[in-house]
C-alpha positions as CSV (number, residue, x, y, z in Angstrom):
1,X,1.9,-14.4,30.3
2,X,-0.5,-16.4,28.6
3,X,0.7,-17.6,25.1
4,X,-2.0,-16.3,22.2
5,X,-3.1,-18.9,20.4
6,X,-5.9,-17.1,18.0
7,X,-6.2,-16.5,14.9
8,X,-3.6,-14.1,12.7
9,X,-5.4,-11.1,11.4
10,X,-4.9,-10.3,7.5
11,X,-5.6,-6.9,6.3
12,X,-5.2,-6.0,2.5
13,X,-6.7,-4.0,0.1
14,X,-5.1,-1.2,-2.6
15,X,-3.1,1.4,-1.8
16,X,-4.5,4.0,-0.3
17,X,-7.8,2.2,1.0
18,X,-6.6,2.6,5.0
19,X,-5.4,-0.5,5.7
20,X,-2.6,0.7,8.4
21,X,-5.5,3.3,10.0
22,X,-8.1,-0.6,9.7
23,X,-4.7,-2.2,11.4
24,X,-4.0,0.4,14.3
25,X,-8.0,0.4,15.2
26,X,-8.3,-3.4,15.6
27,X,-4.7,-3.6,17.3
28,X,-5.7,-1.3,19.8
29,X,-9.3,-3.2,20.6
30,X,-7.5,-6.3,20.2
31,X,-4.3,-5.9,22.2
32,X,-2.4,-6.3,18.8
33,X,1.0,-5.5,16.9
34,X,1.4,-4.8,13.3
35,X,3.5,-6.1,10.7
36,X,3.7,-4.1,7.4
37,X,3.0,-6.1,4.4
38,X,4.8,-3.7,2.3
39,X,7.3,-4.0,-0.3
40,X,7.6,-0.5,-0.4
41,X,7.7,0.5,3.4
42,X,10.5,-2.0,4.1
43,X,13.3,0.7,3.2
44,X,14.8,3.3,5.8
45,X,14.4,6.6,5.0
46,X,11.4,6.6,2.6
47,X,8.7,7.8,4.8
48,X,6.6,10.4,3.4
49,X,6.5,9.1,-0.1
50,X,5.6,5.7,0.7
51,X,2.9,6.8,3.0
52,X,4.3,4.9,6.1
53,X,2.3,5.7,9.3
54,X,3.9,8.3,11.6
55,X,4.9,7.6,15.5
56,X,1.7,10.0,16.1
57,X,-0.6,7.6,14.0
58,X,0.5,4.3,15.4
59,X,-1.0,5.7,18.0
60,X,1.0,3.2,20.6
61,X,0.6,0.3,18.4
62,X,3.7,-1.8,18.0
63,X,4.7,-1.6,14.3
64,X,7.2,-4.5,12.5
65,X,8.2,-4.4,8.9
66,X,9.3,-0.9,8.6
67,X,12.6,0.1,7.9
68,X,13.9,-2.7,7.2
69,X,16.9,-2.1,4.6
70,X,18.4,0.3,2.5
71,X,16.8,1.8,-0.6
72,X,18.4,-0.3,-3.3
73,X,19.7,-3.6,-1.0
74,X,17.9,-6.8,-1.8
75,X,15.0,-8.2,-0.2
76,X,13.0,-10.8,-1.6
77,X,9.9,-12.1,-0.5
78,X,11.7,-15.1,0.5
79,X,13.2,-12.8,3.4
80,X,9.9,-11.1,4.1
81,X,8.3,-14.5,5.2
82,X,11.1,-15.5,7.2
83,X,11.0,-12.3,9.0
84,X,7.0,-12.2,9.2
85,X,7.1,-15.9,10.7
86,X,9.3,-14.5,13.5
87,X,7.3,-11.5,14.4
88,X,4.4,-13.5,14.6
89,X,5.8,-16.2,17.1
90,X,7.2,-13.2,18.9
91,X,4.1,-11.5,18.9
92,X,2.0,-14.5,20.0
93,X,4.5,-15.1,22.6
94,X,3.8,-11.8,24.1
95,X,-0.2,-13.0,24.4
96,X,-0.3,-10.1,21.7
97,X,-2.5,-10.6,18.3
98,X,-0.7,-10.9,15.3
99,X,-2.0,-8.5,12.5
100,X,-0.4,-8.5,9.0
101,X,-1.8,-5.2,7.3
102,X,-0.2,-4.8,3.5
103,X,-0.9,-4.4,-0.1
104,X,2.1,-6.6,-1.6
105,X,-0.3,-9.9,-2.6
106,X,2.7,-12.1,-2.8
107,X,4.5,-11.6,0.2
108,X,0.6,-12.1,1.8
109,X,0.1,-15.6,-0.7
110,X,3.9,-16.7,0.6
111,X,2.6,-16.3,4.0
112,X,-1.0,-17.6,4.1
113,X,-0.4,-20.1,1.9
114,X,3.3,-21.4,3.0
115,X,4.6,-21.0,-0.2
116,X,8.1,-22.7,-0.1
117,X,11.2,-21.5,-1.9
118,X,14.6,-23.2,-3.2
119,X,17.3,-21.9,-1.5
120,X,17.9,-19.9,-5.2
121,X,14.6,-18.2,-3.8
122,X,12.9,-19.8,-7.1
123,X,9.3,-20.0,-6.3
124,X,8.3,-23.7,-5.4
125,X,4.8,-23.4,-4.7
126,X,1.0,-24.4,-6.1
127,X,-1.8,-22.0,-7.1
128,X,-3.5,-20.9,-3.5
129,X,-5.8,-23.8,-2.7
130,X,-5.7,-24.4,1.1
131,X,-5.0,-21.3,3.3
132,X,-2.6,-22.4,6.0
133,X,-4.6,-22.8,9.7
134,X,-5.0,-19.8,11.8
135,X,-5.0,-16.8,9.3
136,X,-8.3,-14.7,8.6
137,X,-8.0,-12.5,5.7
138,X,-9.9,-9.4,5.2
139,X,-10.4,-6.6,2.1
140,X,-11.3,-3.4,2.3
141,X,-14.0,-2.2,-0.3
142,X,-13.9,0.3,-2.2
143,X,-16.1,1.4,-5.4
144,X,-13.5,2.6,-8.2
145,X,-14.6,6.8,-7.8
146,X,-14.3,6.3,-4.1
147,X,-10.5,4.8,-4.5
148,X,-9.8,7.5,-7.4
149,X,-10.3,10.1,-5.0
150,X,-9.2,8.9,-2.0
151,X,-5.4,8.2,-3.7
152,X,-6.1,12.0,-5.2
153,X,-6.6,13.8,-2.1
154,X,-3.5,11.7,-0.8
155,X,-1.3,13.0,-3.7
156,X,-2.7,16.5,-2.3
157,X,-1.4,16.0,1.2
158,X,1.8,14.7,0.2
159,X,2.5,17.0,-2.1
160,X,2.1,20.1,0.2
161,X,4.0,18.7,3.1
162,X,7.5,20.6,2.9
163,X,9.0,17.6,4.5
164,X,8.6,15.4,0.6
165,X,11.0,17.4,-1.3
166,X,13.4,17.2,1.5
167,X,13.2,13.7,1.8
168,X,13.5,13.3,-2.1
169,X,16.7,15.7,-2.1
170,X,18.2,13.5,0.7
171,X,17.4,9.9,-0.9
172,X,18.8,11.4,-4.0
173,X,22.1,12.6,-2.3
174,X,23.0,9.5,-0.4
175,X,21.6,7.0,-2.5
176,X,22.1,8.6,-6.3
177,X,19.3,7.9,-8.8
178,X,19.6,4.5,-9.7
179,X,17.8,3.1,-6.6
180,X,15.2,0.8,-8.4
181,X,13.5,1.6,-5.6
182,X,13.4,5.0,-5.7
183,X,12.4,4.6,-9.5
184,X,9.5,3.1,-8.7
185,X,7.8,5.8,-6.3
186,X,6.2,8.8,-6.0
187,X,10.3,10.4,-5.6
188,X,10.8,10.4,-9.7
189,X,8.4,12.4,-10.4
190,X,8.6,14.9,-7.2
191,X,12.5,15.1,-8.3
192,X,11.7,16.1,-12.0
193,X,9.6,18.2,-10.8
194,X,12.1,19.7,-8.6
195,X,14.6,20.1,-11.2
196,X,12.0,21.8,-13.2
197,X,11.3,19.0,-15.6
198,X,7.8,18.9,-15.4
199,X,5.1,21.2,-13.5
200,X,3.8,20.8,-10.3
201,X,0.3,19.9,-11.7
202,X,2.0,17.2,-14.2
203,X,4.0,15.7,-11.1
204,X,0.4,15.4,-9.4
205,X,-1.2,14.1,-12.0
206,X,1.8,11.2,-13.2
207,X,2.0,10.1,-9.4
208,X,-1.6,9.8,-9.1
209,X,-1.7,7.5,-12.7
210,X,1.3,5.4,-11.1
211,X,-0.8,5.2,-7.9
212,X,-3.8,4.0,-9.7
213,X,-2.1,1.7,-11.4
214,X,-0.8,0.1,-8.2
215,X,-3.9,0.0,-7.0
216,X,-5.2,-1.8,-9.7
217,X,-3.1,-4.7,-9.9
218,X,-3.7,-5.0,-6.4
219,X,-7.0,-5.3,-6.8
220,X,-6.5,-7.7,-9.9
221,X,-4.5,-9.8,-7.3
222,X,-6.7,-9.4,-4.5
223,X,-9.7,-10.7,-6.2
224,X,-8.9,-13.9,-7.4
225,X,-8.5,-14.8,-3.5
226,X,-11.5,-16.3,-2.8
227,X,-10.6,-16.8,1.1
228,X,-10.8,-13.2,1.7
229,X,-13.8,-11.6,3.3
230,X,-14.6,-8.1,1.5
231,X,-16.1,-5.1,4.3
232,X,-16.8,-1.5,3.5
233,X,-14.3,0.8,5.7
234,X,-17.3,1.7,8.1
235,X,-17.6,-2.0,8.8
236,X,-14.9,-3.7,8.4
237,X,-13.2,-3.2,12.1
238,X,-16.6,-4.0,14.0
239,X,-16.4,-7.7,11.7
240,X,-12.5,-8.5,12.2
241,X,-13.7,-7.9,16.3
242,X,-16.3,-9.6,16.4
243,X,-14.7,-13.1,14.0
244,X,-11.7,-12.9,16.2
């Protein structure tokens, strides 16, 4: 089998703009695997709440990054590179396309721009200047109505699957509530609104507000990266095929 030596694909963007749906179309055209570059997704059992992709919409497509730990165990972004690195030379080693797809801007910086780290994990590294050879990074666009809504209508879905509150109660029971993970997501406000803290519409509306602010500093982040090429979601797909 005939070692890939192409480019790595880089997909970000802010929650909820479709990156993993971008990912899973190019892999497929491509021949590619995926590698979540998600802080979020890396812990077992969060699925629904996290919005990882399900078996049925990786749609075949080899997925890395998921899963990796337990809600509340450390992982730094010194480990996510490591790990990354690997998958990618295992990947490329398969004749397979690499395709990072994530909204965590510093695990994507440590990787495109080889940050280096002590072995404290202290970060040891310049402002991004010179992307490392052999990544192509690409944004999806989004006007700020379009994102609103789109993270909206997501809150929607998730909060009428059945299958949440079940995986809240469960993360809750095995893991307590001190999880700083677990803090940080969608799963405080579904479980106060479980325990009849707050009302379903108020648990809507405060996981929507933490969503958009996500998504914000994500795009904060995002923008001062002046290697990556910006597409609209109806566009972006036929470009990443037809640069790679």
């Amino acid at each position: 089998m005939k070692v890939y030596d192409g480019p790595v694909i880089v997909i970000v963007g802010a929650t909820g703009s479709g990156k993993t749906g971008v990912a899973i179309e190019v892999a497929k055209l491509l021949g590619g695997e995926v590698i979540s570059a998600d802080s979020r997704a890396i812990y077992k059992h969060m699925d629904i709440g996290t919005a990882k992709p399900s078996v049925e919409e990786m749609d075949g497509v080899d997925h890395h990054g998921l899963d990796l730990v337990e809600p509340g165990e450390r992982f730094t972004v010194v480990d996510w590179k490591k790990y990354a690195e690997q998958k990618i030379c295992s990947i490329k080693n398969r004749g397979k396309v690499p395709i990072i797809a994530g909204g965590t801007g510093l695990y994507v910086d440590a990787l495109v721009y080889d940050y280096q780290f002590s072995e404290e994990a202290k970060k040891n590294y310049t402002d991004r200047k010179e992307i490392s050879a052999g990544y192509q990074i690409y944004g999806i666009k989004w006007t700020t109505e379009e994102l609103r809504e789109r993270l909206k209508k997501r809150i929607e879905i998730m909060y009428k699957n059945k299958d949440l509150y079940k995986e809240t109660e469960f993360l809750v029971k095995k893991y307590g509530w001190g999880s700083q993970a677990m803090m940080s997501d969608i799963y405080q406000f579904v479980w106060s609104y479980m325990q009849g803290a707050i009302s379903l519409e108020e648990a809507k509306k405060m996981s929507f507000l933490d969503d958009w602010h996500l998504a914000k500093r994500q795009i904060t982040w995002f923008k001062r990266n002046e290697h990556i090429k910006w597409y609209k979601i109806d566009e972006i797909v036929q470009k990443i095929v037809q640069n790679s």
